[in-house]
GUTI-962625 format. One line per field, with one value per atom (N, C-alpha, C, O, CB): residue number from 0; atom name; y, z, x. Coordinates in nm, 4 decimals. Glycine has a CB too. Layout:
# GUTI-962625
pos <- (NUM;...)
site <- (CA;...)
c2 <- (Y;...)
c3 <- (Z;...)
c1 <- (X;...)
//
This chain:
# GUTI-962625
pos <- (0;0;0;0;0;1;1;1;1;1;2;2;2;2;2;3;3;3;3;3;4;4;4;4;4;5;5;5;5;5;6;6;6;6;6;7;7;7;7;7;8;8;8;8;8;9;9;9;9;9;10;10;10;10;10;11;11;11;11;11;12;12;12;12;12;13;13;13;13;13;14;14;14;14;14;15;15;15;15;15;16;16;16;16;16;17;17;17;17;17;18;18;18;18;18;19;19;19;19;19;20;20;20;20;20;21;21;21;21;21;22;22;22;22;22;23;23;23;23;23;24;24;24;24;24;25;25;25;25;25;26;26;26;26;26;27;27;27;27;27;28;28;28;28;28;29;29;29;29;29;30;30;30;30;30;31;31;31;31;31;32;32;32;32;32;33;33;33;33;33;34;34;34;34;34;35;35;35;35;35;36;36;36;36;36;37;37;37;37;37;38;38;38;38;38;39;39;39;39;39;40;40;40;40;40;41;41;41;41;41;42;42;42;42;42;43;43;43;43;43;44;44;44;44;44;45;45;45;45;45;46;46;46;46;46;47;47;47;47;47;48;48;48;48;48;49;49;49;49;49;50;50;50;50;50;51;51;51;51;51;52;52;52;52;52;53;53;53;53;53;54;54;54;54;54;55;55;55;55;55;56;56;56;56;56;57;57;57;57;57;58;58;58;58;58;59;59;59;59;59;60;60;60;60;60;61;61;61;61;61;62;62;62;62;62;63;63;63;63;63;64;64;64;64;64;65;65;65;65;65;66;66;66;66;66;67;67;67;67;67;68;68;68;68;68;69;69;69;69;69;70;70;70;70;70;71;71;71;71;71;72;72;72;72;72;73;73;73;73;73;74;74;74;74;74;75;75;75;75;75;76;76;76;76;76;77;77;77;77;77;78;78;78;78;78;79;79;79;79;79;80;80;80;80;80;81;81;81;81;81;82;82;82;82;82;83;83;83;83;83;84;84;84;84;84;85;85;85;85;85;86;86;86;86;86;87;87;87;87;87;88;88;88;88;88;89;89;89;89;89;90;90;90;90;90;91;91;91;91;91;92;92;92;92;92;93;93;93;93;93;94;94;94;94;94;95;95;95;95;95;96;96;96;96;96;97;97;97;97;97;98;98;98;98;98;99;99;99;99;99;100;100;100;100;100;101;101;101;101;101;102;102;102;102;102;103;103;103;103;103;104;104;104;104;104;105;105;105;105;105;106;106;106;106;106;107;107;107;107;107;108;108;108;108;108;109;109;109;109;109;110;110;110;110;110;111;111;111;111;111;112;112;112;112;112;113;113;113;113;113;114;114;114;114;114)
site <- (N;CA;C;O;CB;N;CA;C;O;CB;N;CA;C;O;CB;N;CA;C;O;CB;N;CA;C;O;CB;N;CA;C;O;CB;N;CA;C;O;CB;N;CA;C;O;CB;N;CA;C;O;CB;N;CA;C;O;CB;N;CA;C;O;CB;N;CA;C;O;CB;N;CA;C;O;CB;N;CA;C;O;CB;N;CA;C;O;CB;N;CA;C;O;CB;N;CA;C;O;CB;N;CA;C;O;CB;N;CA;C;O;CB;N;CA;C;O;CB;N;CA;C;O;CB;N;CA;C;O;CB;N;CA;C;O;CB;N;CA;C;O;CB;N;CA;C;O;CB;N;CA;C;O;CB;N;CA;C;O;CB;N;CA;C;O;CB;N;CA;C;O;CB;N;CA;C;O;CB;N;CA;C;O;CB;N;CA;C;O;CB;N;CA;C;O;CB;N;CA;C;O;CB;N;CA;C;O;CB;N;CA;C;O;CB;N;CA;C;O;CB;N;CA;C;O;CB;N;CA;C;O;CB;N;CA;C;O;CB;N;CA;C;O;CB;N;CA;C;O;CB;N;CA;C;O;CB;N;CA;C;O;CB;N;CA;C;O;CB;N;CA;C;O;CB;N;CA;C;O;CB;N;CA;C;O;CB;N;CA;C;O;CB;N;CA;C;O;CB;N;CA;C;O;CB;N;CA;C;O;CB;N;CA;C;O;CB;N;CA;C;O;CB;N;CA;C;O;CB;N;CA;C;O;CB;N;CA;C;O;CB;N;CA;C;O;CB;N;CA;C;O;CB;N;CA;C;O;CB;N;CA;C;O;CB;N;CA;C;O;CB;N;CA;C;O;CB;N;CA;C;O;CB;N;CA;C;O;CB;N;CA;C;O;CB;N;CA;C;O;CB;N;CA;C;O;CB;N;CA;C;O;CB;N;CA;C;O;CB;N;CA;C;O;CB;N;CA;C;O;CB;N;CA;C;O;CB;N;CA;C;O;CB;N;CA;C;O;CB;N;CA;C;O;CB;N;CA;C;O;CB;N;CA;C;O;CB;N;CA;C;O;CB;N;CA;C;O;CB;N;CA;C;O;CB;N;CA;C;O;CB;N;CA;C;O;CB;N;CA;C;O;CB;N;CA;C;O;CB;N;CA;C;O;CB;N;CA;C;O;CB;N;CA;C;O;CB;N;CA;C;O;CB;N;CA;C;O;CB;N;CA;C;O;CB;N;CA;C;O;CB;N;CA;C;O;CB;N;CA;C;O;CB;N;CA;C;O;CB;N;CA;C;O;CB;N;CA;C;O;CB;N;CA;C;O;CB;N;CA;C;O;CB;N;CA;C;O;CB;N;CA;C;O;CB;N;CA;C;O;CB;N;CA;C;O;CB;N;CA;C;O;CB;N;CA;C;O;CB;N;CA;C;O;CB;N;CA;C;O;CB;N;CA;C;O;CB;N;CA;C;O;CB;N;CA;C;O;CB;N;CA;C;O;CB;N;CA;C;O;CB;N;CA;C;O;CB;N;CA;C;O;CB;N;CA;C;O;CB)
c2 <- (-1.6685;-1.5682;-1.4309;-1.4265;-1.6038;-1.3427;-1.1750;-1.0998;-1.0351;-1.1167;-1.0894;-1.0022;-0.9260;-0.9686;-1.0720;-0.7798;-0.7574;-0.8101;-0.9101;-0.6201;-0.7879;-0.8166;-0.8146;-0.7607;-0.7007;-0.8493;-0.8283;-0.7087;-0.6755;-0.8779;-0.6321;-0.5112;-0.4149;-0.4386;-0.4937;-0.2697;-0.1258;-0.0614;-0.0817;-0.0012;-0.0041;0.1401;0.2440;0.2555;0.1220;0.3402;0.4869;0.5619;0.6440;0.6093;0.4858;0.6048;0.4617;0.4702;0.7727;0.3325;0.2820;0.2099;0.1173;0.1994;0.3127;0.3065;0.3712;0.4905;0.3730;0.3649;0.4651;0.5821;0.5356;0.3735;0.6954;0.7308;0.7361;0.7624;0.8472;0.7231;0.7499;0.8562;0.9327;0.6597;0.8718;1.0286;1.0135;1.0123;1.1189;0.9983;1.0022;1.0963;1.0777;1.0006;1.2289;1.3336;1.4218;1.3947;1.2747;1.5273;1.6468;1.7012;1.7400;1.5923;1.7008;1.7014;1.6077;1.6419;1.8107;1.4968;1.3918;1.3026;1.3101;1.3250;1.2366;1.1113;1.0262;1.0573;1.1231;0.8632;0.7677;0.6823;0.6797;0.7069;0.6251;0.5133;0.4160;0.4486;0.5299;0.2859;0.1635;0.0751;0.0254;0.0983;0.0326;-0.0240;-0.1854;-0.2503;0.0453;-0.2137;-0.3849;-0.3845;-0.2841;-0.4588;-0.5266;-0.5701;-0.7200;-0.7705;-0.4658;-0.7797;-0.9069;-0.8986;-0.8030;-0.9992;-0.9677;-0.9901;-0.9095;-0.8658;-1.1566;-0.9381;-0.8651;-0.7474;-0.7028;-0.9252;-0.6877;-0.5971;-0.4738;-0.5253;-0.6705;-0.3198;-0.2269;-0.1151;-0.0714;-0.1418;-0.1035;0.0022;0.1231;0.0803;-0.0494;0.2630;0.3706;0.4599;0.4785;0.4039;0.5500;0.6650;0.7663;0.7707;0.6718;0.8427;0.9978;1.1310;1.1884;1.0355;1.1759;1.3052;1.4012;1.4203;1.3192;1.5056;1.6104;1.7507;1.7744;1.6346;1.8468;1.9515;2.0539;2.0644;1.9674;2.1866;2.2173;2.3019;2.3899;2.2760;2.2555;2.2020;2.1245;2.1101;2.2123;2.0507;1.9152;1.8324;1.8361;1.8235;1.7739;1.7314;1.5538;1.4939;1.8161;1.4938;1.3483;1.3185;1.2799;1.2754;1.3441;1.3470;1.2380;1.1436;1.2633;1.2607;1.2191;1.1094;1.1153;1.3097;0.9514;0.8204;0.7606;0.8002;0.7680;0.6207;0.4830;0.3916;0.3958;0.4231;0.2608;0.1574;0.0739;0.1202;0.1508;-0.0754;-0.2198;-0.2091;-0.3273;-0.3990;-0.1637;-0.1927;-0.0838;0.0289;-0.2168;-0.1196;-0.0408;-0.0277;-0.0934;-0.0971;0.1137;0.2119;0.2477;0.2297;0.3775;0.3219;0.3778;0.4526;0.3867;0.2588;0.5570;0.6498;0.7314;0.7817;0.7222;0.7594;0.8554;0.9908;0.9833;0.7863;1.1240;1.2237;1.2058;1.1658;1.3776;1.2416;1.2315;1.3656;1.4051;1.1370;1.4325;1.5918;1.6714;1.6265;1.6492;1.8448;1.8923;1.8789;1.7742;1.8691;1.9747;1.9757;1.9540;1.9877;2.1713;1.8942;1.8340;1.8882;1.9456;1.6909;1.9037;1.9298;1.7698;1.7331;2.0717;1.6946;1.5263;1.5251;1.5803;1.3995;1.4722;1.4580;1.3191;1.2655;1.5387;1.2508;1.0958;1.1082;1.1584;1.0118;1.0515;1.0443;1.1694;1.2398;0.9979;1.2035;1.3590;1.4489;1.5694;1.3789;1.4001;1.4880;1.5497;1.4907;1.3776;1.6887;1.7166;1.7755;1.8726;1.7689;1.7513;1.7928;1.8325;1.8175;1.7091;1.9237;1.9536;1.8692;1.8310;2.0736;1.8370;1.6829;1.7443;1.7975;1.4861;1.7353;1.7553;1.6682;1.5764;1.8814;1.6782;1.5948;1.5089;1.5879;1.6386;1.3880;1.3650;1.2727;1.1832;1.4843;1.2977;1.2643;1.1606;1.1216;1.3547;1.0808;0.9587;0.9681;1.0394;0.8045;0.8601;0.8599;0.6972;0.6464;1.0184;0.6652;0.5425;0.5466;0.5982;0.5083;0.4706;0.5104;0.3308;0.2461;0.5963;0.3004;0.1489;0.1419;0.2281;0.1074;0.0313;0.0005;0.0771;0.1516;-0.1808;0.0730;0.1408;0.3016;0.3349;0.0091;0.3744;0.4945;0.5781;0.5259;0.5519;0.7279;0.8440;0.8886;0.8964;0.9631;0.9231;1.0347;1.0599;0.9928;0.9626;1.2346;1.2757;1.3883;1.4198;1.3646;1.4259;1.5546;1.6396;1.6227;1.5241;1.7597;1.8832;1.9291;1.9744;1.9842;1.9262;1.9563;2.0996;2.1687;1.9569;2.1738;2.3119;2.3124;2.4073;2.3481;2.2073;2.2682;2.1191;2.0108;2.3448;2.1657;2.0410;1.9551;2.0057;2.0528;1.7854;1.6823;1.5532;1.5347;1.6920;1.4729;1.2970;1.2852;1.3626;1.1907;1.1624;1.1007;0.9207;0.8603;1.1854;0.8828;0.7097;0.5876;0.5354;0.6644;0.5738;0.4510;0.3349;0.2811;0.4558;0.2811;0.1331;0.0556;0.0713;0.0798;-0.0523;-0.0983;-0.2417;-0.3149;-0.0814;-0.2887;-0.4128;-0.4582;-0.4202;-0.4628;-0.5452;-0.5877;-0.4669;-0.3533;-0.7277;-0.5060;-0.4708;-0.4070;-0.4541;-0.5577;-0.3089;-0.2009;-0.2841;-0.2646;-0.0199;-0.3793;-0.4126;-0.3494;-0.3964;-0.5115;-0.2432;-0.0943;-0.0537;-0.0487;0.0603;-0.0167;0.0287;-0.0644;-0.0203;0.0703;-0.2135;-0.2794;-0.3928;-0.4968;-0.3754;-0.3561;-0.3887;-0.4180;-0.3246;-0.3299;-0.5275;-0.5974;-0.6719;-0.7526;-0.5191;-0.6184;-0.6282;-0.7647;-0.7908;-0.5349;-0.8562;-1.0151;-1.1250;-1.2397;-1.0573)
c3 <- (0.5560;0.4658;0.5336;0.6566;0.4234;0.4765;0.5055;0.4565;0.3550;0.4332;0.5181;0.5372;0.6788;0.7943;0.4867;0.6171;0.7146;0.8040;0.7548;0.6878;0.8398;0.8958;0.7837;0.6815;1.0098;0.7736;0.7131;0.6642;0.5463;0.7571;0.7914;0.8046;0.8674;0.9528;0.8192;0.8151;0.8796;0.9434;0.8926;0.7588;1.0189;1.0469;1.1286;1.2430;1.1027;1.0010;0.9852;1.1048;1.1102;0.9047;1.2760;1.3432;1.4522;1.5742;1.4310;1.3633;1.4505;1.3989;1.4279;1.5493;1.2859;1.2003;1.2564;1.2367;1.0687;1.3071;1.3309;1.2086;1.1031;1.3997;1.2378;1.1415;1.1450;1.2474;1.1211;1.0884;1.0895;1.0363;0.9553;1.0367;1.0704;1.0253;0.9282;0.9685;1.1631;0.7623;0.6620;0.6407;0.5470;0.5873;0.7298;0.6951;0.5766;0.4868;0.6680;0.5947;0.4897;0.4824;0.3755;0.3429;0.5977;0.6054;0.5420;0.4946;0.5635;0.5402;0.4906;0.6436;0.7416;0.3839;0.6467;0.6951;0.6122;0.5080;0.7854;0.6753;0.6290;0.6965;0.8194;0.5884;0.6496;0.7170;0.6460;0.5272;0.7061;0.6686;0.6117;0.6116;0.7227;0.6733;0.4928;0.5187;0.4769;0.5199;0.4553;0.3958;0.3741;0.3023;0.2591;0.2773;0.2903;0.2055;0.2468;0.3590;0.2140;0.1161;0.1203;0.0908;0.1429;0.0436;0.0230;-0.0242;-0.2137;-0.2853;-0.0024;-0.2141;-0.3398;-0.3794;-0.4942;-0.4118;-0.2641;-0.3276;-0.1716;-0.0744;-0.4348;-0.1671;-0.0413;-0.0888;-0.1970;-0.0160;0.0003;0.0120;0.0873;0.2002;0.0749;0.0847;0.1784;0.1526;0.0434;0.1778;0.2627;0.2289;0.3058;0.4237;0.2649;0.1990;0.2130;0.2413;0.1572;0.0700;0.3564;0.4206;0.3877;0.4794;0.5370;0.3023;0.3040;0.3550;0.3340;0.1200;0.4342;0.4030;0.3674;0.3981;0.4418;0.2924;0.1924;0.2278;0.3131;0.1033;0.1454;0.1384;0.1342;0.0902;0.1842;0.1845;0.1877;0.0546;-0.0646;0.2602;0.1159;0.0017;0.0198;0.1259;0.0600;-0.1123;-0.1269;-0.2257;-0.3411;-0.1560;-0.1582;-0.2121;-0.3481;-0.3458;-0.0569;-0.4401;-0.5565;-0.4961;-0.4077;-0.6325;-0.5647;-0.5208;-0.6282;-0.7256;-0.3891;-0.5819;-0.6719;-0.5782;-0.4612;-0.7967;-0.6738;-0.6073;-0.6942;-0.8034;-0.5446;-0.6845;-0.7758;-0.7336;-0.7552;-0.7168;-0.6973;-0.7136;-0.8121;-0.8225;-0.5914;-0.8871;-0.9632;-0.8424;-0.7559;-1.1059;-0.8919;-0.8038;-0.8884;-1.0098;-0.7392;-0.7791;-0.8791;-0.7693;-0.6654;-0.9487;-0.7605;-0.6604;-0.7129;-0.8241;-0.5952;-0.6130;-0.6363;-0.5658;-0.4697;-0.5392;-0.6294;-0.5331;-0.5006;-0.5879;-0.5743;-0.3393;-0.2901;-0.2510;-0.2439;-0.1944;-0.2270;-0.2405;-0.2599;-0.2781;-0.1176;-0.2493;-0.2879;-0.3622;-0.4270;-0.2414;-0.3860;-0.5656;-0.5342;-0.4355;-0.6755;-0.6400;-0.6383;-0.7243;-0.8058;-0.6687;-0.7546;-0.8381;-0.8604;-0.7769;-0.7808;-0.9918;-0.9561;-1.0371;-1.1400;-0.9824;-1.0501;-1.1336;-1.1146;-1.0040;-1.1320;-1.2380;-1.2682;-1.3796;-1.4882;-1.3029;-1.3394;-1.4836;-1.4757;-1.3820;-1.6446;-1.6475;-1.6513;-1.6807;-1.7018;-1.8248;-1.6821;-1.6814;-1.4909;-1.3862;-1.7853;-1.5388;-1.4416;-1.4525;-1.5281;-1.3690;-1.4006;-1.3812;-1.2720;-1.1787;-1.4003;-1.2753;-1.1783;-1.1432;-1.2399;-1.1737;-1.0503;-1.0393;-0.9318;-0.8314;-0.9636;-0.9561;-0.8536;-0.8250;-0.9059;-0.8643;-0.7276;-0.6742;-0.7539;-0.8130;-0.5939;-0.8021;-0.8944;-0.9769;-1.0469;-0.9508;-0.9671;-1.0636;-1.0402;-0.9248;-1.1097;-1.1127;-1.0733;-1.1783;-1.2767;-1.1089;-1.1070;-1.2202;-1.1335;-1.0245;-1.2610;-1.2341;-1.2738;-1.2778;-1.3704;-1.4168;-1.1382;-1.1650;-1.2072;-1.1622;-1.0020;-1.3051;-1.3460;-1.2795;-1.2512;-1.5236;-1.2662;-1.1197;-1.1417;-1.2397;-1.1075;-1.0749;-1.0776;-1.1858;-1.2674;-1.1504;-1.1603;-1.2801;-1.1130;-1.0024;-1.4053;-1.1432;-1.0413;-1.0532;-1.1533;-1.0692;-0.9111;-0.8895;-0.7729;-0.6899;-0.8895;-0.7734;-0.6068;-0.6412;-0.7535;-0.5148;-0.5417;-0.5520;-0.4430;-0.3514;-0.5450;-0.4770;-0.3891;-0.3627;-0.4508;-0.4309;-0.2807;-0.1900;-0.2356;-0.1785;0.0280;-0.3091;-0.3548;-0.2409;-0.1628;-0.5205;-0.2169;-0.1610;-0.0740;-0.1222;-0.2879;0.0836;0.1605;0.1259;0.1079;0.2789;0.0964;0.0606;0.0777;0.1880;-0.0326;0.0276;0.0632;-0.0722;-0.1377;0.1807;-0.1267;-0.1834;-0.1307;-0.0537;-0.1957;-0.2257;-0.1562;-0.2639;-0.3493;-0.0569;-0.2114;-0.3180;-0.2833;-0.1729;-0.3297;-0.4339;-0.4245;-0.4767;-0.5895;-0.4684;-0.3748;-0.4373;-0.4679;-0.3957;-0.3221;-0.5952;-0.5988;-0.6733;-0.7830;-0.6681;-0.5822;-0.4788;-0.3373;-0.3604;-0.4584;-0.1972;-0.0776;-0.0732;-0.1340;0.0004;-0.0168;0.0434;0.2056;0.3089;0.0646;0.1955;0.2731;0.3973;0.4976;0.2222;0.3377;0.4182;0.5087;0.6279;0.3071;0.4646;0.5445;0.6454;0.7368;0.4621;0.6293;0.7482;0.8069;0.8694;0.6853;0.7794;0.9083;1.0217;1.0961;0.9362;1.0707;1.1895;1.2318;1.3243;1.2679;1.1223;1.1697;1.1479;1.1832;1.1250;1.0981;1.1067;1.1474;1.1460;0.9939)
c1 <- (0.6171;0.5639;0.5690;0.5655;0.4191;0.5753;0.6199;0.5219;0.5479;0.7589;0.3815;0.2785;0.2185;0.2195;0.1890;0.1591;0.1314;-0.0633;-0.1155;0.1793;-0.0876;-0.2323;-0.3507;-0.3081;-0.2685;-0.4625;-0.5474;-0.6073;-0.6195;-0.5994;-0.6524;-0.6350;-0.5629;-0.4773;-0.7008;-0.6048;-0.4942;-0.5913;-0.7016;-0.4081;-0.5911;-0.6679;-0.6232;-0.5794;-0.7875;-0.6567;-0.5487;-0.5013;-0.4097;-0.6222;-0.6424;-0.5661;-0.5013;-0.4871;-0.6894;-0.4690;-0.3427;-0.2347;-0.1589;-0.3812;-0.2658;-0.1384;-0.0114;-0.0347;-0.1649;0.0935;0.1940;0.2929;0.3359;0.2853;0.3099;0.3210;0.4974;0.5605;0.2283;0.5239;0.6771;0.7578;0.7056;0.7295;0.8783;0.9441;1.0592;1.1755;1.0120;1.0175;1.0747;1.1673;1.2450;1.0025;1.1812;1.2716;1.2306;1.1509;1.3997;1.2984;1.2438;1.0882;1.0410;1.2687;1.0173;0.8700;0.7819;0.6735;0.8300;0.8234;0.7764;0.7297;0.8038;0.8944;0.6254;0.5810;0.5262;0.4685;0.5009;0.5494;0.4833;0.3841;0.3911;0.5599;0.3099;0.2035;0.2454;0.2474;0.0359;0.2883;0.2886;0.1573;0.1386;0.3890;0.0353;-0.0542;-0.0037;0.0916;-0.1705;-0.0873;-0.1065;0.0171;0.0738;-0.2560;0.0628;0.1668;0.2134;0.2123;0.2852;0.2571;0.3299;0.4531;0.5107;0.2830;0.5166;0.6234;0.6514;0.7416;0.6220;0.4782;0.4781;0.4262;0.4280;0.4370;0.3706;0.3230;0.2829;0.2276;0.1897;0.3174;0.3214;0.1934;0.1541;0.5005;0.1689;0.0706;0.1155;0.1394;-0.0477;0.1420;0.2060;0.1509;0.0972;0.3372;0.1505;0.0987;0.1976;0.2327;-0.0557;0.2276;0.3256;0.2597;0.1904;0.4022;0.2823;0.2329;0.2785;0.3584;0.2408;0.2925;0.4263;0.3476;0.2286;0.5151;0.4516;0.4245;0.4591;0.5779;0.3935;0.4065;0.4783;0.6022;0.6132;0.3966;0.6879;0.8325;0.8891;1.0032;0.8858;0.8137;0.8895;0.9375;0.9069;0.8000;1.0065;1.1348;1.1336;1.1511;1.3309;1.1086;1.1333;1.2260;1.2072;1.0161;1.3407;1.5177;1.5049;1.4259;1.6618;1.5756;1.6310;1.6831;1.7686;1.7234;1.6082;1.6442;1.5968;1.5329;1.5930;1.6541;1.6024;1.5968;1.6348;1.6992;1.5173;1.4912;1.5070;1.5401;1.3831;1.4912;1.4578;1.3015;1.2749;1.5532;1.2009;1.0986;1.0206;1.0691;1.0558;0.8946;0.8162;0.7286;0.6708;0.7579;0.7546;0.6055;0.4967;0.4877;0.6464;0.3818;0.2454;0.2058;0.2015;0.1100;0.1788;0.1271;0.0447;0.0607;0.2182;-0.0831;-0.2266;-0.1634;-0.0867;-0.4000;-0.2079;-0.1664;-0.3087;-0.3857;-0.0949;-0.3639;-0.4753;-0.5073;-0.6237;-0.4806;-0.4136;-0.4114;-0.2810;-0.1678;-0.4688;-0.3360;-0.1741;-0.1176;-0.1176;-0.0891;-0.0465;0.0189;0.1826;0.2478;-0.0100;0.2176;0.3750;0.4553;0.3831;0.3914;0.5749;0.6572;0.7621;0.8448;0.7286;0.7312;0.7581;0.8505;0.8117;0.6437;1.0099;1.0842;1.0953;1.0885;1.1895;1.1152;1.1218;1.2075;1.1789;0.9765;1.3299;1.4312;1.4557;1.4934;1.3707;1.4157;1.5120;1.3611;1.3755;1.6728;1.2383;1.1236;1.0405;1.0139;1.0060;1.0296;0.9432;0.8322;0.8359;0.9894;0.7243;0.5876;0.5767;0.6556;0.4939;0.4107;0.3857;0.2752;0.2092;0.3775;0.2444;0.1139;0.0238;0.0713;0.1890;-0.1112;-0.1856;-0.3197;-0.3336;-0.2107;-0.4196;-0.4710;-0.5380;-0.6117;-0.5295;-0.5669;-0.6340;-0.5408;-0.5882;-0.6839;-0.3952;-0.3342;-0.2543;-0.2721;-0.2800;-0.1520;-0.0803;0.0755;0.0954;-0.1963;0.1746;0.2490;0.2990;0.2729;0.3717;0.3687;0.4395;0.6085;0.6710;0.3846;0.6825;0.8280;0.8415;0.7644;0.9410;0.9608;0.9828;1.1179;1.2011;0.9826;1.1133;1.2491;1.3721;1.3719;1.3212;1.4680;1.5997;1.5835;1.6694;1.7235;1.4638;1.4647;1.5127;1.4984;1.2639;1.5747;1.5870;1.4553;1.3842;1.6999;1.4284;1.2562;1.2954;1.3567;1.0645;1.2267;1.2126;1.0852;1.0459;1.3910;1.0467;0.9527;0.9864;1.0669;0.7942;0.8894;0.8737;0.7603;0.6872;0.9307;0.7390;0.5635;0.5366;0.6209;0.5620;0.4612;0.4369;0.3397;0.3477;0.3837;0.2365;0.1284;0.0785;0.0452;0.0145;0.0890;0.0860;0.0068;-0.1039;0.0634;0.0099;-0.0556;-0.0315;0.0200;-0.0686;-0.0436;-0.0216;-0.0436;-0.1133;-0.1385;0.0314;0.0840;0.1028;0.1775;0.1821;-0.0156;-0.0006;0.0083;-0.0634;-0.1552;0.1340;0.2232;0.2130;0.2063;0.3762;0.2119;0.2305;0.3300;0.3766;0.1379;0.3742;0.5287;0.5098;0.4422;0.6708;0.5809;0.5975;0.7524;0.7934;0.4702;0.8170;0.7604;0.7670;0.8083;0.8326;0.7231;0.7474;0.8524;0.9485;0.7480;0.8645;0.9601;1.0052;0.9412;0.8587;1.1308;1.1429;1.2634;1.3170;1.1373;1.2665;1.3511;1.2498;1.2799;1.3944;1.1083;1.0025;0.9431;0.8734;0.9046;0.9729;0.9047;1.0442;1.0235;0.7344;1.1410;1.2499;1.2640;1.2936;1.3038;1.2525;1.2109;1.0837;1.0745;1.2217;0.9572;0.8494;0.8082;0.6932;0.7714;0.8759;0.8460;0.9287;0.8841;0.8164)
//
C-alpha cells in the first residue's frame, strides 16, 4: 500500500522547489487521495497544465488570478475552485499566498521514490 505516515508536521515537512516562485509541502495521502500545500510569491507562476486527477484547492491567503479551461478569475483568500481531470489550469500570484490542494487520486509525480 502507498501512504504516507499518519501524521505531518509543518516544520518537518520539507518544502520543495516547484519553480516559478512556487513551493510545495506534500502532507497525508494514499493512493487515493493528496493533500499539498502551494507557497507562491507574488509572481509567481503555476504554468498552464493538466492532469488525470480531480483537484479542489482552498486559497488560504493571497489573491490569484486562476484560469481553468477557458475561464479566468480572480480568487482570493477564502475562496476555492474545482479542476475535473484532464481540464487546462494555471494561475498567477497577484498577491503572495498559499494555495492547498487536494488530489484524487495521489499525485504520484510529487512523491517519487518515497515508497
Amino acid at each position: 500500500m502507498i501512504r504516507s505516515g499518519e501524521f505531518q508536521f509543518e516544520s518537518s515537512v520539507p518544502w520543495e522547489d516547484a519553480g516559478n516562485g512556487v513551493q510545495r509541502q506534500v502532507f497525508g495521502y494514499d493512493e487515493n487521495l493528496m493533500l499539498v500545500k502551494a507557497k507562491f510569491v507574488k509572481g509567481g507562476i503555476g504554468a498552464m497544465h493538466s492532469h488525470p486527477h480531480s483537484q479542489v484547492t482552498y486559497v488560504a491567503s493571497g489573491v490569484f488570478e486562476m484560469t481553468i479551461g477557458s475561464e479566468t478569475k480572480t480568487i482570493r483568500q477564502g475562496d476555492g475552485y474545482y479542476v475535473p481531470p484532464g481540464v487546462v489550469h494555471g494561475c498567477v500570484c497577484r498577491e503572495e499566498g498559499m494555495l492547498i490542494d487536494a488530489f484524487s487520486p495521489f499525485r504520484e509525480d510529487f512523491v517519487q521514490g518515497d515508497w
